[in-house]
N, C-alpha and C positions, 0 to 999 in steps of 0.2 A: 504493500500500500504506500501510496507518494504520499508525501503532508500535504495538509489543504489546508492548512492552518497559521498562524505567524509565532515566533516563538515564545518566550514568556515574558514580558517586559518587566516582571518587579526587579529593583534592586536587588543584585549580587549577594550572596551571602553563603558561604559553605555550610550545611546542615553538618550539626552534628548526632549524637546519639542523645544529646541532654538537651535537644533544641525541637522541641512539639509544640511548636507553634502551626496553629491551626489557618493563620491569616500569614505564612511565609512566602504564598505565590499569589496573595491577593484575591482566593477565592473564597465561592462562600460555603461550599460544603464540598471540594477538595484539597488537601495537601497533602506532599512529604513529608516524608520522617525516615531517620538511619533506624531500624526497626533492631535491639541489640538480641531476641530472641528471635526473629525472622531473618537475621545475616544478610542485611541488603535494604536495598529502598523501596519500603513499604506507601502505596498511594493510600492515604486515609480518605475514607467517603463520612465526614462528620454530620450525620442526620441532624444533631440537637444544635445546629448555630446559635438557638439563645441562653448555652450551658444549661440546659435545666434537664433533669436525671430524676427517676421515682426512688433514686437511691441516693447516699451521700455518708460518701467512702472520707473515713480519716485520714487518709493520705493522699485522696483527690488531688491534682495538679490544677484544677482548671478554676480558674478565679471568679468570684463571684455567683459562684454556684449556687442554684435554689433547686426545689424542689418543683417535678411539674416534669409533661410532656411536649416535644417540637411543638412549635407552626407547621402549617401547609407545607409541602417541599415542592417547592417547584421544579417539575422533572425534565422542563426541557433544557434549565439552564445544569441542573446536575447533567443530562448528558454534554451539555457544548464545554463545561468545564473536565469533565472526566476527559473527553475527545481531546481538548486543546491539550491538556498536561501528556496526556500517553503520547501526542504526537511528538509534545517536544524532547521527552527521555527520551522514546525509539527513534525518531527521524530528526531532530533537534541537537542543542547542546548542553542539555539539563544537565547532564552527568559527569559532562566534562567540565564544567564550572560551577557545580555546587557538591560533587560529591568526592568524597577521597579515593581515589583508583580500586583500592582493595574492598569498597562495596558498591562497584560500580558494576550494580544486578540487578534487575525488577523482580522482587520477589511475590509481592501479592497485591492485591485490590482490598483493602481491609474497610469494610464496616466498623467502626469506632469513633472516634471524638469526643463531643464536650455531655455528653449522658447515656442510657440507654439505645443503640440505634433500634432494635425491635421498638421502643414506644411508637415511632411514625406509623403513620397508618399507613402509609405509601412504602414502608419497607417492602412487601413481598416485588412489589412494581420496580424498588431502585435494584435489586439483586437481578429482577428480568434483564432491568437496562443496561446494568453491568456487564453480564455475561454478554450483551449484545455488538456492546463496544468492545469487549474483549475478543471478538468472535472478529470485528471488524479490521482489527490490528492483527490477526491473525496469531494472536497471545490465549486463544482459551486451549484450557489444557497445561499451557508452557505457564502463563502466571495463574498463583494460587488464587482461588476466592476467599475469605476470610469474614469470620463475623466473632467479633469479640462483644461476648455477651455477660452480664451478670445470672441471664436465664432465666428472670424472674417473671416473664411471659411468655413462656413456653406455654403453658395452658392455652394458648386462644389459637383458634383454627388457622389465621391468617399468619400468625408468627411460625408455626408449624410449616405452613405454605412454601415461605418466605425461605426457609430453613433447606427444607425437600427437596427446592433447587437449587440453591446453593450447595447441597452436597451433590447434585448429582451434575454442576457445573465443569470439573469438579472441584470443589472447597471444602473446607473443613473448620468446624467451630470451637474457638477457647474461650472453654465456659471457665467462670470467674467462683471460686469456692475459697474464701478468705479465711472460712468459719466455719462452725457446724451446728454449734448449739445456741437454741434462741438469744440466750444472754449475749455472747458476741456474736453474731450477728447485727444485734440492736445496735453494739457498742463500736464495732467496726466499719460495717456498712451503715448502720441508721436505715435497715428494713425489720419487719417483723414477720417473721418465717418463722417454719419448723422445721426439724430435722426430716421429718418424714416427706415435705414436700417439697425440700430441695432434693433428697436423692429421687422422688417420682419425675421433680423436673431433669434433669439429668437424666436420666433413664429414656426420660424421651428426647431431649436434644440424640442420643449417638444412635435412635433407632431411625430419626433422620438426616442424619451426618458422621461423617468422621469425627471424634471430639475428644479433644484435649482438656485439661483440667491447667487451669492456670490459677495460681495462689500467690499472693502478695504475704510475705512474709519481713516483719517484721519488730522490732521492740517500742515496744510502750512502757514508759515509766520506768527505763533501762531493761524490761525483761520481756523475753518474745509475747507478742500478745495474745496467741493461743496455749501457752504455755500448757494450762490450767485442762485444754479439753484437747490437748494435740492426740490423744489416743482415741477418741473420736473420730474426729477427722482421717487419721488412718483406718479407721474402721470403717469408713463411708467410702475411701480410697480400694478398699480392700473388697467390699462389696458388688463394685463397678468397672474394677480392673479387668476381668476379658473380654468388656468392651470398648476401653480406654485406648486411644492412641499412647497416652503418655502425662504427665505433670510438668508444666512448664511454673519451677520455681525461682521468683523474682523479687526482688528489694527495694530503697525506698533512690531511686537514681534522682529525681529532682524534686524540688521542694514542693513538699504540701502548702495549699492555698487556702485550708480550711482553721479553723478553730484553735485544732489542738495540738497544730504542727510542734510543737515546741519540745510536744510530750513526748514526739516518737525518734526512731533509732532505725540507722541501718543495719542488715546485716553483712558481717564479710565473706569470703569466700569461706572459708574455712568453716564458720557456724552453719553454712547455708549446706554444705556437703555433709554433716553430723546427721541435716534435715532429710537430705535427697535422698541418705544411705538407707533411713529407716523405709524410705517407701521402694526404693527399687527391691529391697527384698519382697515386694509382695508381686516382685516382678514386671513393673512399671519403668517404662523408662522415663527417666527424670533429666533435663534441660534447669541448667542451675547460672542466672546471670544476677550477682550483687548490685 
C-alpha cells in the first residue's frame, strides 16, 4: 500500500518507555508509547479522552481522573487518525525520528488509555474498524490486536462481542487482576467486586480470547500491598492457569497522579522475581518488568 497521507507534523520528541503521553502526536484517541512489556511500539486507541474510568487504581498515571464513562467516539475521525499514524510508522518517518533503533517494531494496536476502553458503547465497532485498517496496511495477522482490560464488563453481551473479534483478529487480552479479595480490591482499584465474580469474569474473557493476566505489583506503606491475601491470589492464579496465556508482572515505572501516590513503593527486580517464582511453579509463565 502507497501512503495517501502527509506525515505527522507534531513537534519532534523521542518517546521513551516512561513517556505515555496520550496527546504526543496531537490526537484524540490515538498514540504511541515504547510499550516495556510488548518490546516495541505499541499504537494506543485511548477510548476514555475525558480520563474518566468506573474504576480508580492507586497508582493511576492519568491526571485528573474521575469516575464515569466516554462521550460518543466519533469513529470516522478514530479511523482517519489510526490511518494517518500507521501510514507514517510503515511508509513515513515515525520511527526513524522518535524511536530508539533497538524498538524500532510495531508491535500491537492496543485498546487502553485514560479509563476502561470496554465502557464505550462503540467498543465492539472501534475493534471492527481496527482490524479493518489493519487489514488495509496489510499488518493483520503481522500486528497484534490488544485490549487491556480491568474486565469488569465482561458481563454485557456487547463487550463479549467486542472481545470475540478481537480474539479471532487475531488478539489477545491482558486482563488486569491487582487483587482478589473485596477489601483490596476497594482499597487498590476503588471497585466493589467479589472474589467469585472476578474469576467468573475471567473465565469468560479466555473462552473468548487468548488472555493474559497482568498485575501491578506493588508496596504500600513500605510493604507489598497484597501482602496480607497474596495466597489468594495464587489461588485464583492456580484455578485458571490451563487457560492462561501467562502473568504479565509489572511495577510502579511512572508516577501516580492520584491521592495516595506518596504512600506507594516500587518494586525491584529482584522482589518482583521472589513474586514471578511462586506463580511459575503452578506453571505459568511469568513476564516480570520493575
Amino acid at each position: 500500500m502507497k501512503p495517501t497521507t502527509k506525515p505527522l507534523t507534531q513537534k519532534i520528541h523521542r518517546l521513551t518507555q516512561h513517556d505515555h503521553r496520550r496527546d504526543s502526536v496531537g490526537m484524540t484517541y490515538v498514540y504511541p508509547v515504547i510499550s516495556r512489556r510488548a518490546g516495541g511500539v505499541s499504537i494506543g486507541i485511548n477510548l476514555n479522552p475525558n480520563n474518566a474510568c468506573n474504576w480508580q487504581c492507586v497508582y493511576c498515571q492519568v491526571p485528573n481522573l474521575t469516575r464515569g464513562g466516554p462521550p460518543p467516539i466519533d469513529m470516522a475521525k478514530l479511523e482517519r487518525e489510526l490511518t494517518l499514524f500507521l501510514d507514517d510508522a510503515v511508509h513515513g518517518n515515525f520511527m526513524q525520528t522518535r524511536v530508539d533503533p533497538d524498538m524500532r517494531r510495531l508491535v500491537d494496536v492496543a485498546f487502553s488509555g485514560n479509563g476502561e476502553p470496554t465502557s464505550a458503547a462503540e467498543f465492539p465497532d472501534a475493534v471492527s474498524l481496527a482490524i479493518t485498517v489493519l487489514e488495509r496496511f496489510g499488518l493483520r495477522g503481522k500486528t497484534l490486536l490488544r485490549l487491556i482490560t480491568n474486565g469488569s464488563l465482561l458481563d454485557r453481551p456487547k463487550v463479549q462481542s467486542g472481545i470475540a473479534q478481537l480474539g479471532d483478529a487475531p488478539g489477545e487480552v491482558w486482563f488486569k487482576i491487582d487483587a482478589v479479595n473485596s477489601r483490596d480490591l476497594a482499597q487498590i482499584n476503588g471497585t466493589r467486586t467479589s472474589p467469585d465474580r472476578l474469576a467468573r469474569r475471567l473465565q469468560r474473557c479466555f473462552e473468548f480470547a487468548p488472555t493474559w493476566v497482568q498485575t501491578c505489583v506493588f508496596l504500600r506503606d513500605g510493604k507489598l500491598a497484597i501482602a496480607d491475601s497474596w495466597e489468594d491470589y495464587l489461588g485464583l492464579l492456580a484455578s485458571a492457569a490451563p487457560s492462561l496465556r501467562g502473568v504479565h508482572l509489572y511495577s510502579l515505572a511512572r508516577q501516580s497522579m492520584q491521592d495516595e501516590a506518596s504512600r506507594l513503593g516500587q518494586l525491584d527486580f529482584a522482589q518482583m522475581e521472589k513474586l514471578a517464582t511462586q506463580i511459575r511453579k503452578l506453571g505459568l509463565t511469568v513476564t516480570v518488568n520493575p
